[in-house]
C-alpha positions as CSV (number, residue, x, y, z in Angstrom):
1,X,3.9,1.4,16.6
2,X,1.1,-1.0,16.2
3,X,1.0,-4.6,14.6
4,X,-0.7,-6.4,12.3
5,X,-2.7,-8.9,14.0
6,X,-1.8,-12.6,13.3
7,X,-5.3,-13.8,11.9
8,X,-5.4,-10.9,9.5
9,X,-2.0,-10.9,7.8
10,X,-3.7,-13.5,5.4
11,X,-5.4,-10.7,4.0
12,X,-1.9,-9.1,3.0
13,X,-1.4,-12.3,0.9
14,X,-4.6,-12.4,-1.1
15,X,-5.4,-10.4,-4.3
16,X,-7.5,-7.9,-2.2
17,X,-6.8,-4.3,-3.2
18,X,-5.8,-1.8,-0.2
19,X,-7.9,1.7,-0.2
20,X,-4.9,4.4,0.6
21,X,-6.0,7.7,1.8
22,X,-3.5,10.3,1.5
23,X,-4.0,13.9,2.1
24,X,-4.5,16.2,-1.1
25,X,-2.9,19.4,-1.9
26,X,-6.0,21.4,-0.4
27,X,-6.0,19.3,2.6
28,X,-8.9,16.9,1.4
29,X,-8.4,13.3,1.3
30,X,-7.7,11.5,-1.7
31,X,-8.0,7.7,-1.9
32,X,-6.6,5.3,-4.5
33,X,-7.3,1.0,-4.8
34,X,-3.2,0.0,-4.7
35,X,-1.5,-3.0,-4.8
36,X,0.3,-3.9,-1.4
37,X,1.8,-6.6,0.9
38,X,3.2,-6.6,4.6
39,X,6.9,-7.0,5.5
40,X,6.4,-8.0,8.9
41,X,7.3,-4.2,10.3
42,X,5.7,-2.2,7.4
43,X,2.8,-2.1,4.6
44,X,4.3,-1.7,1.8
45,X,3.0,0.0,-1.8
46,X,4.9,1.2,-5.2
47,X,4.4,3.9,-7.0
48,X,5.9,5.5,-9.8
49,X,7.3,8.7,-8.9
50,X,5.0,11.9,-10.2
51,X,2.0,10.7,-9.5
52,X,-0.9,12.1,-7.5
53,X,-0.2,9.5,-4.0
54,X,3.6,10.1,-4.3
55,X,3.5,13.8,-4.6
56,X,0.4,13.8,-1.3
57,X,2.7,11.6,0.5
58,X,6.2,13.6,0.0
59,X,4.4,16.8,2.0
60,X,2.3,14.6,4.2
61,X,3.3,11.3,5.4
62,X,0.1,10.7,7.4
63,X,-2.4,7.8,5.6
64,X,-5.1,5.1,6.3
65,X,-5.6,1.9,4.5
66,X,-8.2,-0.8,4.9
67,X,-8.9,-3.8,3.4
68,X,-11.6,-5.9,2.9
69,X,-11.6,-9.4,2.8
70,X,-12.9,-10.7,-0.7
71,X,-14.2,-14.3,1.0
72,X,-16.5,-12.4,4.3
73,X,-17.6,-8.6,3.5
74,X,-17.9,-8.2,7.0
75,X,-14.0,-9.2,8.0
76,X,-11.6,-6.4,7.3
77,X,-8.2,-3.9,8.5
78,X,-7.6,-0.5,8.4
79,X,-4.4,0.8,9.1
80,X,-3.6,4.5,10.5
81,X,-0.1,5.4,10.2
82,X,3.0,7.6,8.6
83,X,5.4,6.8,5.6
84,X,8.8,5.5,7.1
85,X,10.2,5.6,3.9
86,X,10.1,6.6,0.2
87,X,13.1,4.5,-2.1
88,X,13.4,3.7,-5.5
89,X,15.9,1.3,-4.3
90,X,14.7,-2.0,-4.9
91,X,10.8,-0.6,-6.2
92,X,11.4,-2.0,-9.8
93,X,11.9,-5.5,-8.1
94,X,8.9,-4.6,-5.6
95,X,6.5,-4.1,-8.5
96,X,7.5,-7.2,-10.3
97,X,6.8,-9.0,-6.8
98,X,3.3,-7.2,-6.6
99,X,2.3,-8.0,-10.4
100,X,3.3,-11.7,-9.5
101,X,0.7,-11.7,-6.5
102,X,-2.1,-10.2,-8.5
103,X,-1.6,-10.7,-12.2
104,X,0.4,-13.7,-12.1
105,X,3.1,-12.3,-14.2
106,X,6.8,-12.1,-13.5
107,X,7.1,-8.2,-14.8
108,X,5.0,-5.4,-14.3
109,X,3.3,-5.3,-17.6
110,X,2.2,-1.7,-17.2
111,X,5.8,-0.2,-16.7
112,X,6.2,3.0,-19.1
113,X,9.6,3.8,-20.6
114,X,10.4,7.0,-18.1
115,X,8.5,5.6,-15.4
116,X,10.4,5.7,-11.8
117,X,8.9,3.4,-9.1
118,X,8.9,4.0,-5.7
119,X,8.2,1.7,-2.8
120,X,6.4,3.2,-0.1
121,X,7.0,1.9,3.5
122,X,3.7,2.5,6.0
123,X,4.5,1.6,9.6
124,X,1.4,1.4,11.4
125,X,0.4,3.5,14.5
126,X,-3.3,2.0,15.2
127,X,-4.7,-0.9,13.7
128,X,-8.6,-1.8,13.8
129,X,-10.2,-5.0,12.8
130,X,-14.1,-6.4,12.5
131,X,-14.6,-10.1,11.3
């Protein structure tokens, strides 16, 4: 397992979008801007379940992130690592946490009726860093 070093967890607290490349259902790699934070042990994401990153990432755990900081072009992450975990158990309170972060609302706004969120967990196996 790898870390997230200390000088750029800050960037898991800004408004920056994540990049999340998953693998694709004819092994090619599919990559979607997503909303994220860090726990401390694991990147986390939400989903709602159905879509194209959730269905990549139930028959291939394997992704990479990066992140680029919106204040120095030249300073980002990118994370390399597996899904730990797929729950809907506490997702709908993850997403309202998220929209806080970046729309400054208290509920995800976008939610439809039958939609079933999913928070991913990422744990990180290699981390690189530039800035």
């Amino acid at each position: 397992m790898a870390t997230i070093p200390e000088n750029y967890r800050d960037l898991f607290t800004k408004k920056t979008f994540a990049h999340l490349a998953t693998v694709g259902a004819n092994n090619t790699p599919q990559v979607t801007p997503v909303w994220c934070d860090w726990d401390g042990t694991y990147v986390r994401i939400n989903t709602a379940r159905g879509r194209v990153k959730d269905r990549n990432l139930r028959k291939n755990p394997r992704v990479a992130l990066s992140i680029q900081d919106p204040d120095n072009p030249y300073r980002y992450i990118q994370v390399r690592g597996r899904v730990a975990e797929m729950t809907e158990q506490g997702a709908d309170a993850h997403i309202d946490a998220l929209a806080k972060k970046y729309l400054g609302k208290d509920k995800y706004p976008y939610r439809r009726p039958d939609e079933v969120r999913v928070t991913v967990k990422i744990l990180p196996e290699k981390v690189q860093t530039l800035g």
